[in-house]
C-alpha positions in Angstrom: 0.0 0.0 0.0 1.6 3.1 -0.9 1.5 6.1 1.5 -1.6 8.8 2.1 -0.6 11.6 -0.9 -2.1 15.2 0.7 -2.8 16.0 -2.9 -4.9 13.4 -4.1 -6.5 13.6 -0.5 -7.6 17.4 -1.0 -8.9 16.8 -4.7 -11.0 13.7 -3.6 -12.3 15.5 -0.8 -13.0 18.3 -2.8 -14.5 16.4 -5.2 -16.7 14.6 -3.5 -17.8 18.1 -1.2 -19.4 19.4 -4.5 -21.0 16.5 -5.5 -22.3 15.7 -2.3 -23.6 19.2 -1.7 -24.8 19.8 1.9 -24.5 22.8 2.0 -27.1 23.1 -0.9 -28.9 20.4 0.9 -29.7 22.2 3.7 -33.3 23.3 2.7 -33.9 19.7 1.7 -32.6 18.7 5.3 -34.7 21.3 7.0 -37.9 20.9 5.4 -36.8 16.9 6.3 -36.4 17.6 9.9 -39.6 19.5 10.1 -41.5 16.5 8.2 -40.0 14.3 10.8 -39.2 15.8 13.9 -36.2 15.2 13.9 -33.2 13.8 12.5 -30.9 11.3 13.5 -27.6 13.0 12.6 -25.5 9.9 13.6 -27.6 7.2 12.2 -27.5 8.9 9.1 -23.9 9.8 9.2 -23.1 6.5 9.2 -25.5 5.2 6.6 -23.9 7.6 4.0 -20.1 6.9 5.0 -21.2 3.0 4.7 -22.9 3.4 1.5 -19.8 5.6 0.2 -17.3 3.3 1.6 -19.2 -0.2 0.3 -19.9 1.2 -2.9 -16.2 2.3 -3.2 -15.5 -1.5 -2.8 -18.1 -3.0 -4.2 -20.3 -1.4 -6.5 -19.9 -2.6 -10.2 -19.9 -5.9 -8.5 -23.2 -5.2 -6.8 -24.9 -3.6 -9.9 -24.2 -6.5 -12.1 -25.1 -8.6 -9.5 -28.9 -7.3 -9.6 -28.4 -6.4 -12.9 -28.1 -2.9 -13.1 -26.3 -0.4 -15.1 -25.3 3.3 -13.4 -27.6 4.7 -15.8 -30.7 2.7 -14.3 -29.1 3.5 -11.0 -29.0 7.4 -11.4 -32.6 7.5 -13.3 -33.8 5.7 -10.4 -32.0 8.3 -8.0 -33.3 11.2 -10.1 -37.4 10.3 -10.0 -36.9 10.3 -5.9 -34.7 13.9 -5.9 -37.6 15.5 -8.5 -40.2 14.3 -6.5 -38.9 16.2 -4.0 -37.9 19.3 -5.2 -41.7 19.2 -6.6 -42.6 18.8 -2.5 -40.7 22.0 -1.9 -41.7 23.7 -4.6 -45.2 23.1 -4.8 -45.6 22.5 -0.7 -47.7 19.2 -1.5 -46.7 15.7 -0.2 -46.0 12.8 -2.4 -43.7 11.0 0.5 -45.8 9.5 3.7 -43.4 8.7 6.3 -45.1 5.9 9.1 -41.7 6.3 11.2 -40.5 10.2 11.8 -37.2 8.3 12.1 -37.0 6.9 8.6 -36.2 9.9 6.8 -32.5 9.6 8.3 -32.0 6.8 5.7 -34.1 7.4 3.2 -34.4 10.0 1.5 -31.8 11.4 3.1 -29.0 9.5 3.6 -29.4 8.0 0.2 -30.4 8.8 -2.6 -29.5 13.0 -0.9 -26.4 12.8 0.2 -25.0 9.7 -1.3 -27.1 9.4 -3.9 -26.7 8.3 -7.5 -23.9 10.9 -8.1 -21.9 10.1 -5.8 -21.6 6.7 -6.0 -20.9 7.2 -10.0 -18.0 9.9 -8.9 -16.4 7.3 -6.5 -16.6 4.6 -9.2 -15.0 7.5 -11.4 -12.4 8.4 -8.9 -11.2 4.9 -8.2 -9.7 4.8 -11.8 -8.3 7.6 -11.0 -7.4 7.9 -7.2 -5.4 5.7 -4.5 -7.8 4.1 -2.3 -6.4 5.1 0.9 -6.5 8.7 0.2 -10.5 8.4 -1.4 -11.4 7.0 2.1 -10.3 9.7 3.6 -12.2 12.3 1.5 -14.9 10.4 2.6 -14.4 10.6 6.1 -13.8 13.7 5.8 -17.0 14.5 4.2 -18.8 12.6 6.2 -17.6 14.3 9.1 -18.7 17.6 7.6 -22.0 16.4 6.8 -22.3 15.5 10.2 -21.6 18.3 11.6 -23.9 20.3 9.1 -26.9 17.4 10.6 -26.3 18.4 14.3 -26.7 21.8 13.4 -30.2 21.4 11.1 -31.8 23.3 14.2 -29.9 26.2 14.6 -29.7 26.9 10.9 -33.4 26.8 11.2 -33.1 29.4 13.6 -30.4 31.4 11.9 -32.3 31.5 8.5 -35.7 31.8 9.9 -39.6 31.0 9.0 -39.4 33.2 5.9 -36.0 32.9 4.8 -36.8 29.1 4.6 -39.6 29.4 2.6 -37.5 31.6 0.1 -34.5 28.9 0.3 -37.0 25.8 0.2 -38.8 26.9 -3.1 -35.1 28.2 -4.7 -33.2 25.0 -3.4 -36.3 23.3 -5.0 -35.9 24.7 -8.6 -31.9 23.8 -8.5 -33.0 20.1 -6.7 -35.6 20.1 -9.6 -32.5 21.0 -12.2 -30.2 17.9 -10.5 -32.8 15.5 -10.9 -34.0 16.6 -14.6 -29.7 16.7 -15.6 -29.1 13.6 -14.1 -32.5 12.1 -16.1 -31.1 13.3 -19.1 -27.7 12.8 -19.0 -28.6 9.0 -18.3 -31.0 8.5 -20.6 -29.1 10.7 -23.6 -32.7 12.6 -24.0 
């Protein structure tokens, strides 16, 4: 095994910060948390760095397995992220949670933060990228989106009731965007 490399450790990190996108997430997350109650900011935390980390390992393996391609898996991903950005930008609900706790995995542990994107960048950066030094990035953005989970409340509080609604119906346009540019550039429409 050859030895951490700062560089390659910054770039993946980087990398993976933009696709990821919690920061942008945070109306998603908010509007979430309200839906819910709550969120569990370590049970999702970990989901995401074990999906990153076991799709780093093993995901071509798994989508053959079940017979997938990434396209398939990213058109998949998109349909969830539109429907929504159409919940935030319409204010209907098409998601009816049973268990306030079950939006800490899904939606948004996958397919939010390590959606479809994500796992086709890590694919993408293991041609590319020492394995020891994409873990880290991963860690380190897991730690980040951690971080960005424990603070949903006081965001809440920092943005306020009608500076969400102005976020939630923006972020909702741009998550609209994602989901139709991830449609199309997997289905070459």
């Amino acid at each position: 095994m050859h030895p951490f490399v700062l560089k390659e450790i910054i770039s993946v990190t980087m990398i993976l910060f933009a696709i990821i996108d919690i920061l942008g997430a945070i109306p998603v997350i908010i509007e979430l948390r309200q839906r819910a109650g709550h969120i569990q900011s370590e049970k999702a935390s970990v989901a995401v760095l074990i999906l990153m980390v076991g799709f780093l390992f093993a995901g071509n393996e798994l989508l053959d397995i079940i017979g997938l391609d990434i396209p398939s898996f990213a058109i998949a991903g998109s349909f969830v992220i539109f429907f929504i950005a159409m919940e935030m930008i319409l204010g209907i609900t098409f998601f009816k949670e049973d268990m306030p706790e079950s939006v800490s995995i899904v939606p948004l542990a996958f397919p939010l933060i390590a959606g479809a994107g994500t796992m086709t960048t890590l694919l993408s950066l293991k041609s590319q990228y020492q394995t020891q030094n994409i873990l880290v990035g991963i860690v380190l953005n897991t730690m980040f989106v951690y971080l960005v989970l424990k603070n949903v409340k006081w965001l809440e509080r920092l943005f306020g009731k009608t500076g969400l609604s102005i976020l939630r119906k923006a972020f909702g346009v741009i998550l609209l965007a994602i989901a139709i540019k991830l449609f199309r550039s997997n289905t070459h429409l």
